[in-house]
One Martini backbone bead per residue (centre of mass of N, CA, C, O) as a GRO file, in nm:
protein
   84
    1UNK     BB    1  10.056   3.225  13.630
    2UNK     BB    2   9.750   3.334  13.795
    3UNK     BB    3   9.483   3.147  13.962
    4UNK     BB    4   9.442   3.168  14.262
    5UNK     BB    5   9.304   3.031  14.526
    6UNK     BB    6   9.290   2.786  14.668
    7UNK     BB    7   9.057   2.551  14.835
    8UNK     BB    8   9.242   2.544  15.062
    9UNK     BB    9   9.295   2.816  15.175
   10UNK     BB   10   8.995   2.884  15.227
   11UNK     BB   11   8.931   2.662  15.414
   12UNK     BB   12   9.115   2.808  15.666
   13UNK     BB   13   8.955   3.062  15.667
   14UNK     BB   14   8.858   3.231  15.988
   15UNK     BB   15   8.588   3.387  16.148
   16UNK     BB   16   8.596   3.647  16.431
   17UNK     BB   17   8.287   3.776  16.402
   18UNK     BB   18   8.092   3.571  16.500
   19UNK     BB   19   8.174   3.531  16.791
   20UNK     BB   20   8.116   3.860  16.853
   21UNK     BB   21   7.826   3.802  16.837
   22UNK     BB   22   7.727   3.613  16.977
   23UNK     BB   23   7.831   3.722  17.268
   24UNK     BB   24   7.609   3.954  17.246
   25UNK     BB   25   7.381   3.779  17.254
   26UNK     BB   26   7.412   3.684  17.507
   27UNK     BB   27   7.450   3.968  17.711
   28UNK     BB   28   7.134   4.046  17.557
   29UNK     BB   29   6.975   3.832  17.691
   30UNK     BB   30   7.082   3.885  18.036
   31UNK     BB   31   6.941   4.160  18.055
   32UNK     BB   32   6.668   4.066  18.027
   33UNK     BB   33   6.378   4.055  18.171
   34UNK     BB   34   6.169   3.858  18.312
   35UNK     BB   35   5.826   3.787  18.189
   36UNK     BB   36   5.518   3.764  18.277
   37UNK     BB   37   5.238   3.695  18.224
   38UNK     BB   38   5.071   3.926  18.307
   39UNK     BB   39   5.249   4.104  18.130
   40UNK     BB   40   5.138   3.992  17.841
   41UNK     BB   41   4.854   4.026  17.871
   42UNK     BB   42   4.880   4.365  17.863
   43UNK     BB   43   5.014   4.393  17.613
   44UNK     BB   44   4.794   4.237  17.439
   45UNK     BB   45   4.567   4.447  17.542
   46UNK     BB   46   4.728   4.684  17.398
   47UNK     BB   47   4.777   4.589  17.121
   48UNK     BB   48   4.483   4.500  17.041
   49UNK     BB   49   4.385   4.832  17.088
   50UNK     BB   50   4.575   4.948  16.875
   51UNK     BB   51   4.480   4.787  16.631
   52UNK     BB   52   4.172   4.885  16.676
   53UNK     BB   53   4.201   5.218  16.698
   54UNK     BB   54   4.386   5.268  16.404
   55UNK     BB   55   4.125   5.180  16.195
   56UNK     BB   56   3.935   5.439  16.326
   57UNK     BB   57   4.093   5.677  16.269
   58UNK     BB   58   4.120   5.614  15.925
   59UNK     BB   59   3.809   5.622  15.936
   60UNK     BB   60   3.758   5.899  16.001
   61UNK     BB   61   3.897   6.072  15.826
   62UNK     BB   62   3.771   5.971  15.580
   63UNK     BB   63   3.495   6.052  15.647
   64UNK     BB   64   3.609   6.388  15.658
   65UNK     BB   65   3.660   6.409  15.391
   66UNK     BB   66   3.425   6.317  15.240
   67UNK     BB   67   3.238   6.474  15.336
   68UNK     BB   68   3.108   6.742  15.377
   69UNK     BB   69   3.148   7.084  15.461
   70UNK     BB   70   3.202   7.135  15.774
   71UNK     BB   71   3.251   7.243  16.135
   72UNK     BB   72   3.266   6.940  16.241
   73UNK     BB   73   3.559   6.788  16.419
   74UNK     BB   74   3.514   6.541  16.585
   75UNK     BB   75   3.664   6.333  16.390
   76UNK     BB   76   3.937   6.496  16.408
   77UNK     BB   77   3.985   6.447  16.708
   78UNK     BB   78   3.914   6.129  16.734
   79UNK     BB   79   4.162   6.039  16.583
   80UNK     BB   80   4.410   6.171  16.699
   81UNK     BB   81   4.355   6.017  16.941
   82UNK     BB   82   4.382   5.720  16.861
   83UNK     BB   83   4.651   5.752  16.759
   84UNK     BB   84   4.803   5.831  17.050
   0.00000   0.00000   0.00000
């Protein structure tokens, strides 16, 4: 009868996946370039500003969705700029 391998043999197998894992993120660490606090700032007040104007093109939809149908386009004009 054959019982499968002992907890001695699973215990000896090596995997030399994780080496080759690690290896690539040493590389792609040393790729990217540091960045300045003032290019932070900068990146952070794009995020900022896009997550404030992409919640004002959704309301600007549902509001042209909303109301009476006229042929005044300027909020879907409005938010597909913010979408932008």
């Amino acid at each position: 009868m054959y019982a499968g391998p002992s907890n001695r043999d699973l215990a000896t197998i090596q995997s030399h996946m994780l080496d080759g894992v690690n290896t690539s993120v040493f590389f792609l660490a040393q790729a990217v370039a540091p960045v300045s606090r003032s290019e932070l700032r900068w990146e952070f007040a794009n995020t900022a500003a896009a997550v404030t104007l992409f919640p004002a093109a959704l309301a600007a939809i549902a509001l042209f969705s909303f109301r009476r149908r006229t042929h005044d386009l300027t909020l879907i004009y409005f938010s597909l700029f913010c979408i932008l």
